[in-house]
DOVOMI-368384 format. One record per atom (N, C-alpha, C, O): x, y, z; residue in three letters. Coordinates in steps of 0.1 Angstrom, whole numbers, padded with zeros to 4 digits, always signed. Layout:
<rodrens>
XYZALA/...
</rodrens>
This chain:
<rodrens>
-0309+0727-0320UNK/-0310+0741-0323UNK/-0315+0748-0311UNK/-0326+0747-0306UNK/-0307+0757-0309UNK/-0312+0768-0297UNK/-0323+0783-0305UNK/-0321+0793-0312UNK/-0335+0775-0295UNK/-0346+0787-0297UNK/-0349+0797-0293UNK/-0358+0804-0297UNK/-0339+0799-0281UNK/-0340+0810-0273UNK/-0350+0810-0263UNK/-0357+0799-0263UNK/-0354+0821-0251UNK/-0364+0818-0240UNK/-0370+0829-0238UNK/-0364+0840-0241UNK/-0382+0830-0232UNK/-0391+0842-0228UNK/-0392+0843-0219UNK/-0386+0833-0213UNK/-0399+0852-0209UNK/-0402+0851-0193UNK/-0415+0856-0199UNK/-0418+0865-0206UNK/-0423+0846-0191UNK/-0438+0850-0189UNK/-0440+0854-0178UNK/-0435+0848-0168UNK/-0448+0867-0178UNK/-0454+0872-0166UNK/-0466+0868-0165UNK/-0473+0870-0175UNK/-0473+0862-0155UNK/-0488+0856-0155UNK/-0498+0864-0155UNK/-0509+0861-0161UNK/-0495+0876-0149UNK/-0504+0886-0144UNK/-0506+0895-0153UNK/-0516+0902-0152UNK/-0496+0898-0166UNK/-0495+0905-0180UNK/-0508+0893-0187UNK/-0518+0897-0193UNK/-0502+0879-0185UNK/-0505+0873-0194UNK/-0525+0870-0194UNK/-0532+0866-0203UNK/-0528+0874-0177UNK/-0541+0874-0171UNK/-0546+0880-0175UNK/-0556+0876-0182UNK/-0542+0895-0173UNK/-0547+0909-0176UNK/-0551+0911-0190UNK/-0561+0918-0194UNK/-0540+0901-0200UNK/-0548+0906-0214UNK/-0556+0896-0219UNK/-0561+0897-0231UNK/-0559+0885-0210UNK/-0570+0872-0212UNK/-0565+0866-0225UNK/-0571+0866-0236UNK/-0551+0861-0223UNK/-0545+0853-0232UNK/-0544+0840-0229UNK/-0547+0837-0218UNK/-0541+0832-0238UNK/-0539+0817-0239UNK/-0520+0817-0235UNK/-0514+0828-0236UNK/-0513+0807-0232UNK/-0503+0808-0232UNK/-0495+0808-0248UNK/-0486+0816-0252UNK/-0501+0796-0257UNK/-0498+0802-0270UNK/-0500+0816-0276UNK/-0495+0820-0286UNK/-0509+0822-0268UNK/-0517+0833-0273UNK/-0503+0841-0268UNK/-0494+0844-0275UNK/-0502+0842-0259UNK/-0491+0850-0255UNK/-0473+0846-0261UNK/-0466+0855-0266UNK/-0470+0836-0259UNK/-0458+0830-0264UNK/-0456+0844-0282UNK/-0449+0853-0284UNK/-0469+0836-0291UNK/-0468+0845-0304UNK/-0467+0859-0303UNK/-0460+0865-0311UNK/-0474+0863-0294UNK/-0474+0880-0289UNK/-0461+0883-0281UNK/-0458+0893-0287UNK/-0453+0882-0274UNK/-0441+0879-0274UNK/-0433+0882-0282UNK/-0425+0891-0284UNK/-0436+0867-0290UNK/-0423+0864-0302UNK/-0424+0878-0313UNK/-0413+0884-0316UNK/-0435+0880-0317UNK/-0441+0897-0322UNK/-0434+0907-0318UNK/-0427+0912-0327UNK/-0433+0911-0307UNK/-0433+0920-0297UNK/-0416+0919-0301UNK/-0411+0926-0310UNK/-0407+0909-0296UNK/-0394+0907-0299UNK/-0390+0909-0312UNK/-0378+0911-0314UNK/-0398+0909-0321UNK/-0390+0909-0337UNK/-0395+0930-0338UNK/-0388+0939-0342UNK/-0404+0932-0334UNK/-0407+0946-0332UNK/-0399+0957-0329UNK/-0397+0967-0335UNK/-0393+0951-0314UNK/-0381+0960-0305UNK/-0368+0958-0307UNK/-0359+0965-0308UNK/-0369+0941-0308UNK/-0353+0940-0313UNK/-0344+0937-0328UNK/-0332+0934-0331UNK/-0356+0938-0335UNK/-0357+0933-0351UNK/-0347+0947-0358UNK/-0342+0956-0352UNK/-0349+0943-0372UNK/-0342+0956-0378UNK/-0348+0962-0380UNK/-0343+0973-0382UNK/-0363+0960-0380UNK/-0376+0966-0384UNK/-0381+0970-0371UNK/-0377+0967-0359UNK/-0396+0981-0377UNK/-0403+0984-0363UNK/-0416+0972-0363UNK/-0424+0971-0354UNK/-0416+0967-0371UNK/-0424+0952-0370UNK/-0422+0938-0373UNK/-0413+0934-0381UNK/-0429+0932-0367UNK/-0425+0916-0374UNK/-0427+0910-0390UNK/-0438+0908-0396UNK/-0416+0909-0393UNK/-0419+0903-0406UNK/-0415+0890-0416UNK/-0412+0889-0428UNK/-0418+0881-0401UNK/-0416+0863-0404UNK/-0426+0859-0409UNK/-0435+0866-0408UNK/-0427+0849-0414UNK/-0432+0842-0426UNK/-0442+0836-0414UNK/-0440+0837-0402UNK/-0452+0830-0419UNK/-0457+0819-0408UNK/-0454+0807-0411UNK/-0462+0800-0405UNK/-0447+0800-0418UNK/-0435+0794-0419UNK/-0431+0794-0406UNK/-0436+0790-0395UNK/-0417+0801-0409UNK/-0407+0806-0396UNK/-0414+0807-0380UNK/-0410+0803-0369UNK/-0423+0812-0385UNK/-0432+0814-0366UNK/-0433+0805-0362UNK/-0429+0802-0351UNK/-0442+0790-0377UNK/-0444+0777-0366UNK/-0434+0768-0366UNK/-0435+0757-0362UNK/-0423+0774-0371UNK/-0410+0762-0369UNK/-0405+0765-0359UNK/-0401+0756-0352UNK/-0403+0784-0355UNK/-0399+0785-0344UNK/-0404+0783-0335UNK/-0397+0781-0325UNK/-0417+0785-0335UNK/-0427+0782-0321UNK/-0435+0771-0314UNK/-0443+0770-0305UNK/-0428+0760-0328UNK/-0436+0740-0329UNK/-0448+0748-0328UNK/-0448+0753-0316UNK/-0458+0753-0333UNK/-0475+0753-0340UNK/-0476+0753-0350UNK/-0467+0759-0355UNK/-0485+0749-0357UNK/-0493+0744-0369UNK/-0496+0755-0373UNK/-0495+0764-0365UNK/-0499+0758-0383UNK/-0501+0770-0396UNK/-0512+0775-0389UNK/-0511+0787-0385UNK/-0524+0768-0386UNK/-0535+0767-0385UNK/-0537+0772-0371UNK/-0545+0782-0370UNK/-0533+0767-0361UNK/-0533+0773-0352UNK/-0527+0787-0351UNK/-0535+0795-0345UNK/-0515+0792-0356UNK/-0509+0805-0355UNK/-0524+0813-0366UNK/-0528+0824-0362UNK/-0527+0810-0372UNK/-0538+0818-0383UNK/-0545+0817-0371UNK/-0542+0827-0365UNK/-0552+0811-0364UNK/-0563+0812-0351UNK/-0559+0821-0344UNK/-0566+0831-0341UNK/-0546+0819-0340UNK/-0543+0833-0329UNK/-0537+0842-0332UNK/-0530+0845-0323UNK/-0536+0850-0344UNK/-0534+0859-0349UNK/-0543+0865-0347UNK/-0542+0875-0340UNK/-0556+0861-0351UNK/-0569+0862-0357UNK/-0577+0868-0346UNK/-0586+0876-0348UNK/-0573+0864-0332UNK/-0575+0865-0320UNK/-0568+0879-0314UNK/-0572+0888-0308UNK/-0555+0877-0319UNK/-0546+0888-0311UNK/-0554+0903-0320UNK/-0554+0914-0313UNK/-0558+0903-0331UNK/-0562+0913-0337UNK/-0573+0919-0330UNK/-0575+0930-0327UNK/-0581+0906-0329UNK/-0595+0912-0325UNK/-0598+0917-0310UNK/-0608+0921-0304UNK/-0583+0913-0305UNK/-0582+0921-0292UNK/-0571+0934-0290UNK/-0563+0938-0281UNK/-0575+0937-0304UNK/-0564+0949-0306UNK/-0548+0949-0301UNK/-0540+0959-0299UNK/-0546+0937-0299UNK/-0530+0939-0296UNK/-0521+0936-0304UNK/-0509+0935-0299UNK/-0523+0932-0318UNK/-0518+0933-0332UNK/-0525+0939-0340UNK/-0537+0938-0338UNK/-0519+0948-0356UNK/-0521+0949-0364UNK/-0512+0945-0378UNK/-0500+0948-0379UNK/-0522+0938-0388UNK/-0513+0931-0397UNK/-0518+0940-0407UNK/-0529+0945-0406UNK/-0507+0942-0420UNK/-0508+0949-0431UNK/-0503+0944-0437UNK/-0492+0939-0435UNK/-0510+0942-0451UNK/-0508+0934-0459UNK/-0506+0943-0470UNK/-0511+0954-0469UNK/-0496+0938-0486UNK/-0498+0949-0498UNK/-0490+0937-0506UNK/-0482+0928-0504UNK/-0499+0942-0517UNK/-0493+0934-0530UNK/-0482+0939-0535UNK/-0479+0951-0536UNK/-0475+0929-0537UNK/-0459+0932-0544UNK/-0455+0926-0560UNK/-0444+0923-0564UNK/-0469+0926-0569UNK/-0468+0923-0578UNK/-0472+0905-0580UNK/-0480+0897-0575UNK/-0460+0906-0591UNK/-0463+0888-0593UNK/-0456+0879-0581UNK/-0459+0867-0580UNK/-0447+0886-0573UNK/-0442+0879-0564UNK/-0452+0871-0550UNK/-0451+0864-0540UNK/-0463+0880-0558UNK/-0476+0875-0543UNK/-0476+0889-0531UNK/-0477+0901-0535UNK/-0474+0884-0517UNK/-0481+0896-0506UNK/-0467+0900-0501UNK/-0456+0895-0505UNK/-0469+0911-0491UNK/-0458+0912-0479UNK/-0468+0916-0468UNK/-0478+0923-0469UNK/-0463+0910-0459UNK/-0472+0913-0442UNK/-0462+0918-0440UNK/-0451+0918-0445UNK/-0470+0930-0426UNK/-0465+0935-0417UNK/-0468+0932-0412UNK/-0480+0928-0416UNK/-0466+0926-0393UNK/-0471+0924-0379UNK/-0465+0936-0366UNK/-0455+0936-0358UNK/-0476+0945-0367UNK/-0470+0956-0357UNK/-0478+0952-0344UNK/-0490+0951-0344UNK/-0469+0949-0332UNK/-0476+0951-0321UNK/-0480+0964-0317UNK/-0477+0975-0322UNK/-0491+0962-0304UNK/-0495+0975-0301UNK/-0494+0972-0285UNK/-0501+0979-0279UNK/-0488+0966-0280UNK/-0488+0962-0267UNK/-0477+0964-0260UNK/-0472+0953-0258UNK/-0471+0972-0256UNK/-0453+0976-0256UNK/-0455+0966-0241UNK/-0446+0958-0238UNK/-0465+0967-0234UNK/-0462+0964-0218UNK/-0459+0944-0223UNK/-0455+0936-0214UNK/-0462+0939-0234UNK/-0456+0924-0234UNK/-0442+0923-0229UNK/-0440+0917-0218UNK/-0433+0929-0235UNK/-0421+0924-0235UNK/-0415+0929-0222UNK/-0403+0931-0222UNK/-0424+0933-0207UNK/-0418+0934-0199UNK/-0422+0921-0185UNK/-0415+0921-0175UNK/
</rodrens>
């Protein structure tokens, strides 16, 4: 199965004192944001770590991480008995270049 490819910039990826997974996810964000149907990401974390081979657990870590450095915001709302819906809006336009 083709996953598709990213270009990492080092010096983006320096500048925002990221991990390379840290960045890969912010990225993958960033892409479902600009080129999605939506103005945000809204893959399951499921989908993220299948698409991105990481563990649940780890993407929960660096979420957790990308927030508290302000370059994601997630929104969360109840939809009843169906359970949640996330939103994941980047705030970092300069990723995806």
């Amino acid at each position: 199965m083709d996953k598709g490819f990213i270009t990492i910039n080092f010096s983006t990826m320096d500048n925002l004192n990221l991990s390379h997974k840290e960045f890969i996810v912010l990225k993958y964000i960033d892409s479902m944001c600009t080129t999605g149907v939506q103005d945000y990401c809204f893959a399951s974390n499921k989908t993220m770590c299948n698409t991105l081979n990481i563990t649940q657990r780890t993407l929960y870590r660096i979420l957790n991480r990308l927030e508290e450095k302000k370059l994601i915001t997630r929104k969360t709302r109840s939809i009843g008995n169906d359970g949640k819906e996330r939103r994941i809006f980047s705030n970092h336009s300069q990723v995806s270049k």
